[in-house]
N, C-alpha and C positions, 0 to 999 in steps of 0.2 A: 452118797454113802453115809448112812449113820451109825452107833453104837451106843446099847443101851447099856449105859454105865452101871446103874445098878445092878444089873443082871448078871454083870461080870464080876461086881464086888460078894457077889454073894458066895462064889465060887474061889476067888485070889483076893491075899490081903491085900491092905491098901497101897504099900510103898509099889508091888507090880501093878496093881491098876492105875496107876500114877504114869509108869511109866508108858503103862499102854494108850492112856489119853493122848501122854507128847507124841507118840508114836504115830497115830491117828490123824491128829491134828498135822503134821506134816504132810498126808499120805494126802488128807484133803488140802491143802494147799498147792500139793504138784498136780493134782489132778484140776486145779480153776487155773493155774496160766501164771498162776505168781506174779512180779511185776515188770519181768522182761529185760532183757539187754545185758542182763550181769555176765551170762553165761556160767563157767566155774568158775568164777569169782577172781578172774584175773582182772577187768577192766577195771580203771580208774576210777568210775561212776560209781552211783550207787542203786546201781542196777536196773537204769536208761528210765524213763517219764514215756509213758504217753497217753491215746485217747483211744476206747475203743478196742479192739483187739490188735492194733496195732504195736509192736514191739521193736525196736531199737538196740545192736551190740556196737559201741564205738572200736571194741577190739580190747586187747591186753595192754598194760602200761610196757614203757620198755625205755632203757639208757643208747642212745646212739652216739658219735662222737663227732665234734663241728667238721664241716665241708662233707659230709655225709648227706644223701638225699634218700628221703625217708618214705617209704610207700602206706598211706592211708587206709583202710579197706571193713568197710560196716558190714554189720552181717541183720538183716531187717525178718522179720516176719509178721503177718496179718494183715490186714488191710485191704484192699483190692486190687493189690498187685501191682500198680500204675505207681510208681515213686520220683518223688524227686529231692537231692542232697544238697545241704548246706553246709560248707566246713568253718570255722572258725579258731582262731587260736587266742589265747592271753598268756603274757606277753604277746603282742601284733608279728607275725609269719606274714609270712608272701607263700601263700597255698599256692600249688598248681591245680585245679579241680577241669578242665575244658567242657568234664560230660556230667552236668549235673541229674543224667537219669542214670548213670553208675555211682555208686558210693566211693569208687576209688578215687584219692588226690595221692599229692606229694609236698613236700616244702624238701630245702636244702639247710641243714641244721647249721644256724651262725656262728659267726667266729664268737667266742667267750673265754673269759678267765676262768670264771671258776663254774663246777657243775650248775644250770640252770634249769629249773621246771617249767615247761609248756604246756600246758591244759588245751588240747585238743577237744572241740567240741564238734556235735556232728547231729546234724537234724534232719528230719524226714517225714514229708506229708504224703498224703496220695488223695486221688481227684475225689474221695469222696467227705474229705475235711480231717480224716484223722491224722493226726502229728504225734510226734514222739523224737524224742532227744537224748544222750548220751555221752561221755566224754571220758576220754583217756589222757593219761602224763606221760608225755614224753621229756625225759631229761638228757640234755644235751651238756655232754661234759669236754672237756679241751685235751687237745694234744699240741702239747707243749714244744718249739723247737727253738731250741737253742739262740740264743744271740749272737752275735757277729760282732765281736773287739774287732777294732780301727785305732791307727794312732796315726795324724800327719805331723809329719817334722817339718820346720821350714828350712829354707835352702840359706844359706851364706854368699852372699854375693862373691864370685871369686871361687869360692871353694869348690870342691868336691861333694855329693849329696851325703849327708848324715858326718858333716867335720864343719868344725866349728873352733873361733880364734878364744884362747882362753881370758874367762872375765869378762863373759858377755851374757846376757840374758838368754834364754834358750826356753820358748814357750812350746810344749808338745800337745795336741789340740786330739783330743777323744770323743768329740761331739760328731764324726762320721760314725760312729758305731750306732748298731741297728738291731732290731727286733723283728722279724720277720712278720711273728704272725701277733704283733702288738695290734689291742683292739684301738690303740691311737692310730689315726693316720701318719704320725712321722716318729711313729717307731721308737718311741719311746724308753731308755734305758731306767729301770732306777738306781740303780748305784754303780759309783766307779770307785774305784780303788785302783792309786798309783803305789807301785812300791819299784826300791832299787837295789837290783840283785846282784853289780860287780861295779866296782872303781871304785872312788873316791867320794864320802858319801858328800850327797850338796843337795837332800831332803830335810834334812832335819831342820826341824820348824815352818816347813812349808807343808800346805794345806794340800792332802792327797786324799781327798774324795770329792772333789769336783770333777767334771769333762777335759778341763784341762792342767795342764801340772805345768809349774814355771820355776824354771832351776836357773843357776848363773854360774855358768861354766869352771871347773878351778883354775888356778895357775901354779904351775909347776914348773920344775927345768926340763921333765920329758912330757914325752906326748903323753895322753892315758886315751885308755875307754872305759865309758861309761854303759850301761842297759838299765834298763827302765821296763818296768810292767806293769800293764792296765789289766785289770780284769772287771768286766763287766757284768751286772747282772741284770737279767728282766722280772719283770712285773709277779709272773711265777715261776721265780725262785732258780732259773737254770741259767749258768755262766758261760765264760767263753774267757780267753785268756789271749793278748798278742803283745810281746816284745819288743824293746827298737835298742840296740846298740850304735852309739857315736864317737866321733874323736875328735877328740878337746887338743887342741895343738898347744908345742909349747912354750913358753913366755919370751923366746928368742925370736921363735917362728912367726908368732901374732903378728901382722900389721895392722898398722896405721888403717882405720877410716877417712877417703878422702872422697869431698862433692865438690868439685869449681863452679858450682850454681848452675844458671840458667843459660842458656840458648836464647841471645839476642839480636834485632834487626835496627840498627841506626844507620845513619846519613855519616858521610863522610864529615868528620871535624866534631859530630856528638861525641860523648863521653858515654862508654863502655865500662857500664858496673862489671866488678870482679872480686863476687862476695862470696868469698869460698868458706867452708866448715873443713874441719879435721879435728879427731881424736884420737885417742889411743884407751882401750881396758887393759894395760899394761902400766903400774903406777913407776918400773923399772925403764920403761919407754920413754920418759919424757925429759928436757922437752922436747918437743915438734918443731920443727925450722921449714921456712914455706920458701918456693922461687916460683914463678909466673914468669911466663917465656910465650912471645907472640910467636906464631910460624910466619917464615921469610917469604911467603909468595907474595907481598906485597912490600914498597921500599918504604922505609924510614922520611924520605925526604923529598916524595913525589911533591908536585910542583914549586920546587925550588923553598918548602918550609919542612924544616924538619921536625917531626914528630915524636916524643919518646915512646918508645913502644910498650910500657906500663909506668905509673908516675912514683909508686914504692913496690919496687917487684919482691921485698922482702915479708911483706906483709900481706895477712891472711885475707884482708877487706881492702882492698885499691880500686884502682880506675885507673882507665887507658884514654886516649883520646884516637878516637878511627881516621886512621890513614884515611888519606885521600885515592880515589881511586876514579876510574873511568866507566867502568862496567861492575854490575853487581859483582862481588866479591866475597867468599867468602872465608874470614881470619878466624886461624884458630886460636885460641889461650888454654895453653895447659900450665894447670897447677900441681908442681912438685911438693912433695910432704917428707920428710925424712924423720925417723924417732933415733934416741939415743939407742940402739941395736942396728943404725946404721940398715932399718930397712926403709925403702923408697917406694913411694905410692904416689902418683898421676893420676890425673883426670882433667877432659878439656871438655871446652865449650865450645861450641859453632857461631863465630856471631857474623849474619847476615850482613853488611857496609855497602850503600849503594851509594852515587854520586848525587851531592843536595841538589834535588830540581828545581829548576825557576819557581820564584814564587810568583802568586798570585797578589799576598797581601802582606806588610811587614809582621815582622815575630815582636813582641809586646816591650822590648828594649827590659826587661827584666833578667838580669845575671844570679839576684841573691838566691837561696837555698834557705827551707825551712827545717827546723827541728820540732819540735814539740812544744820546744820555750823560747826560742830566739831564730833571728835571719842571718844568715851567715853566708862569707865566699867559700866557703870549703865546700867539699863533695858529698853528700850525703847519702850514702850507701843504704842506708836502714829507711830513706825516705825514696824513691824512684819516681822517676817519670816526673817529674816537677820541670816548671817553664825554663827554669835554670839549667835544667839540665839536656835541652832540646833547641833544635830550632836556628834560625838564622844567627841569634844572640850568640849563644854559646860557638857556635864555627865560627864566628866572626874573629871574637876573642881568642878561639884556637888557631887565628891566621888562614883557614880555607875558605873564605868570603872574597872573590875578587868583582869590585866594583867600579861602578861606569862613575860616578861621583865620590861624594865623602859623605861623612854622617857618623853621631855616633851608633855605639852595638850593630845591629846589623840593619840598620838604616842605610840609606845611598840617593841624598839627595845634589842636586846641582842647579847652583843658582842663574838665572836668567834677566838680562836686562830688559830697559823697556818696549827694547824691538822682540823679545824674544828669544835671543841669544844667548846660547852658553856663555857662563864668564868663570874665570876662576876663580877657583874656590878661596881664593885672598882678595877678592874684588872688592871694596866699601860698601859699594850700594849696588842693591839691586832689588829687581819689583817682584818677579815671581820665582818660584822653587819647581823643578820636577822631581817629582820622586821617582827614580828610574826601578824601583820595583814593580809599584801599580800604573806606570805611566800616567799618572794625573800630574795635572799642573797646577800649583796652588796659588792664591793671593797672598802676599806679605802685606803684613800691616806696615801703617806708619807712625809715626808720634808727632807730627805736624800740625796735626787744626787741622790736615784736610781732610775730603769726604771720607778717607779712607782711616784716618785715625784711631788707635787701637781702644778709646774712651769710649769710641760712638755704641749705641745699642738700638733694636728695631725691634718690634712686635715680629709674629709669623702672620704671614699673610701671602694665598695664591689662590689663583682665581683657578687652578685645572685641579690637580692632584691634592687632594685637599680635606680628603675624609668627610665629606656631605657639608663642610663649614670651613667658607675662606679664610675667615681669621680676623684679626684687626687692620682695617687697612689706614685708620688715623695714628697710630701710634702716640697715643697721647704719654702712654708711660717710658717713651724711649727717647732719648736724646740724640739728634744727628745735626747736620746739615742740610736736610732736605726738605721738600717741603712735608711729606709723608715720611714719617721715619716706620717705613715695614721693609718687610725682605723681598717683597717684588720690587718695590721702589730702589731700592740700591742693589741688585741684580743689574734692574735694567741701565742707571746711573754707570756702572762698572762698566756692562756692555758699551753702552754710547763713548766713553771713552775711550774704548781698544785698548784695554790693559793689556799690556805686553804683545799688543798685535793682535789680541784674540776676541772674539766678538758673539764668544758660545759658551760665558760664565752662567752658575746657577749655582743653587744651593745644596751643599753634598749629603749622599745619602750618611745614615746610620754607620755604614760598615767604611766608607770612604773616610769621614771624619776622625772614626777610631782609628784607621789603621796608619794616623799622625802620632796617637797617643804614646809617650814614651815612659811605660807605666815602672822603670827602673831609677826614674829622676826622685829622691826622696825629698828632698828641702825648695824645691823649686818648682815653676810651673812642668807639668806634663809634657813638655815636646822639645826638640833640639831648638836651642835657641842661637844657635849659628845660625842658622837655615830660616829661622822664625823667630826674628824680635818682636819686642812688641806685643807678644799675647796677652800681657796682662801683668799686674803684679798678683804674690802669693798674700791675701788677708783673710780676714774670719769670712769675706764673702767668697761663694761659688765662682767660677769664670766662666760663665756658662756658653755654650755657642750651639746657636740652631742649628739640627736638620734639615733635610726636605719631608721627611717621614713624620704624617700623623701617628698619635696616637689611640688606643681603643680606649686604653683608661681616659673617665671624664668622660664620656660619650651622653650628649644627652639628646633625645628625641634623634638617635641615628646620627646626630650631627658630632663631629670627634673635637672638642672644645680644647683639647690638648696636644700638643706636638713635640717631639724628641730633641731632646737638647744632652749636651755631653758639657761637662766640668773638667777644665783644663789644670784645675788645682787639684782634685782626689785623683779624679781618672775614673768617675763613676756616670753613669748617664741617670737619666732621670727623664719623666713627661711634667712640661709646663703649659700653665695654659696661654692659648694662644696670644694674649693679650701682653702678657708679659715680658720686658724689655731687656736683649740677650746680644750676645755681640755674633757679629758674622764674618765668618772665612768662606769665599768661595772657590773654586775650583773650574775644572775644564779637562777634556779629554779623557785616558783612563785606556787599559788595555780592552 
């Protein structure tokens, strides 16, 4: 369609032929196809792309509101008819689209704070190459729900739920409150607000917009109550409000806090820590006066020793000594607390007491107790579990150690003459000792000049057990009267003479030689010298005496160049090397 302008100007001034132009020019542009998809000017686009007489409508823009599922739906013409859709979103959607030869999808609008724009996009080809494109805004806005205030109170041991003794700490914890539809996964609150709406007030200068609020109880002559409110808010802008009322008891009523410690299991004749706490948040309460009382199912004075049944029962930190008994047993210790209001608070302990079993090996002859700075005979409450405070030593010294010999701490040796024979324990002389715990039988030195002499020393040397290398068997660095001064040689020296009748001496292990060591002796050598003269004097040199046990340390080419030797002046062992000239105690028998 054309118009011939002049034609028309000749006839209408110029401002209508003006208008008639725009007029025209419109009329031709709806009649060529325009450029498609806008429709009446609702979509979001600007008026869809394509190729061809193909044309593209994404739809109208439109507000929907989160957990809303949204239906898609294009509206296409030209082309050959044959289509297929592509959806897209920015911000990234999880479309549903299953049929991509229908325009229709879906997505489910997400959770959000604040209103958000989605730019829906939506494309369209068909089998003979033309394409075209288009896109609409969808705004997805929130609906808001409320928060959820929480307050937990903690409980008072004792008490009733929500009463509390006055002059105590009292923490109210607001960190359970929730946001339902918080785009955080844990629900995030942003502000709390504590405030206090009746009693007595015990806010002021404490910090109330945190999760938690922490007050300290008052003290008064009556009871009171107190309430307390949280009010919480979320993310956008909507609250929620929860209350707690409590009772603060009053400063007659308050007791005493009392713990009598731990739940313990010792041996009959151990010492029974009894390290009790008590306080009072009543400064009108004090002081505290404390009594410990054992329960009577067991006696005082089972096998003919009497026991006391706490050693200061007036005092907050003691020890007991555990009755003796015959079968596990179990004592209890309650500790009484009284405050000046004349109220009384208990609590006890369970402690496990079983009868000392046989031992295998002695307990280390050590009684002292350590502190921090010094060794001490005293009880050391704030240190536990020390050798001092366990073990055959300690029962011994408590009287519950009944022994087949003598000995000191809880040693039980008995000495043997030269047939073998028990002798008594006043006897002058005698050749060998049993130790009637590990049932060995040991060599006594002598101080004679003879082969046995407590001066002599020998290399290690043995031809079986030996760590891949016998050892020295000249002993050039050891003095004896042999002609070989090594430790097979005066093994076998010993055996040929039938010391004490026995003719099965050897060299003792590691754990056999220690469990002589009487590591409680301070100034003198290491072991009862009743039972063992002779070991040696105490100087700046070690008193060292073989094993039978190599060692790994020193190993060279597989072959173990070093063997185990213990010092009867520190009580420490040590690897020497084999060569080197060391004194020796042998032994025999053994459980």
């Amino acid at each position: 369609m054309q118009f011939n302008v002049f034609s028309i100007s000749s006839y209408f001034p110029r401002a209508i032929v003006r208008g008639l132009v725009l007029f025209a020019t419109a009329l031709l542009l709806a009649a060529c196809g325009g450029g498609g998809g806008g429709g009446d000017g609702d979509s979001g686009g600007d008026g869809g792309s394509g190729s061809g007489d193909l044309v593209i409508n994404a739809g109208p823009d439109a507000t929907v509101t989160e957990g809303v599922t949204y239906t898609l739906s294009a509206q296409v013409s030209g082309g050959d008819g044959t289509y297929t859709y592509n959806w897209s979103a920015s911000p990234s959607l999880s479309i549903t689209h299953e049929d991509t030869s229908d325009s229709a999808a879906s997505f489910v609008a997400p959770l959000v704070n604040n209103a958000t724009e989605y730019t829906l996009t939506v494309s369209v080809n068909d089998q003979s190459g033309n394409t075209a494109s288009d896109f609409t805004v969808i705004t997805v806005a929130p609906v808001n729900i409320a928060p959820e205030a929480s307050i937990d109170v903690p409980e008072w041991d004792g008490l009733p739920a929500n009463t509390f003794p006055g002059g105590v700490e009292v923490i109210f914890d607001g960190t359970g409150s929730s946001d339902s539809d918080s785009a955080s996964s844990d629900g995030d609150i942003s502000d709390y607000v504590w405030t206090q709406t009746s009693g007595t007030n015990v806010i002021t200068g404490v910090d109330t917009n945190l999760s938690t609020l922490t007050i300290v109880t008052p003290i008064a002559n009556e009871e009171q109550q107190l309430t307390f409110q949280l009010e919480v808010t979320d993310s956008e802008g909507a609250t929620d409000v929860e209350t707690v009322t409590i009772t603060v008891q009053s400063e007659t009523d308050t007791l005493p806090v009392v713990s009598a410690g731990v739940s313990q299991g010792v041996f009959s004749g151990e010492v029974v820590i009894l390290e009790g706490e008590a306080s009072t948040s009543i400064p009108s309460a004090l002081p505290l006066t404390y009594s410990w009382e054992r329960s009577n199912n067991v006696s005082s004075t089972d096998s003919g020793v009497t026991i006391r049944s706490v050693d200061d029962s007036d005092a907050l930190s003691t020890f007991a000594i555990a009755p003796a008994v015959t079968t596990s047993t179990v004592v209890a210790y309650t500790l009484t607390v009284t405050d000046a209001n004349d109220n009384s608070v208990e609590d006890t302990i369970n402690v496990q007491i079983r009868p000392m079993p046989t031992p295998l090996l002695n307990d280390t002859g050590f009684l002292q107790q350590a502190t921090n700075n010094a060794l001490t005979e005293a009880q050391q409450n704030d240190f536990p579990g020390q050798d001092g405070q366990r073990g055959a030593d300690i029962i011994e010294q408590n009287g519950l150690i009944e022994k087949a010999g003598r000995g000191k701490a809880g040693f039980d040796f008995t000495r043997l003459n030269a047939n073998g024979d028990e002798q008594d324990a006043s006897a002058d002389t005698w050749s060998c000792v049993r130790d009637n715990v590990t049932g060995l039988v040991w060599e006594v030195k002598t101080d004679d000049g003879a082969f046995q002499d407590k001066d002599y020393t020998y290399s290690w040397y043995s031809e079986e057990v030996n760590g891949g290398f016998e050892g020295d068997q000249t002993g050039l660095n050891a003095t004896c009267l042999l002609t070989s001064c090594n430790t097979s040689a005066y093994v076998q020296a010993v055996n040929a003479q039938g010391l004490c009748g026995f003719y099965d001496w050897r060299l003792p292990t590691h754990d056999e030689l220690f469990s002589l060591m009487h590591l409680g002796i301070a100034d003198d050598v290491a072991i009862d010298e009743d039972y063992f003269p002779n070991t040696g004097a105490v100087t700046n040199e070690p008193l060292w005496y073989w094993t039978s046990v190599p060692s790994a340390d020193g190993v060279n080419s597989d072959d173990a160049q070093n063997a185990w030797a213990l010092d009867f002046d520190s009580g420490v062992d040590n690897f020497l090397n084999k060569s080197s000239a060391a004194r020796v105690r042998l032994v025999r028998a053994g459980r």
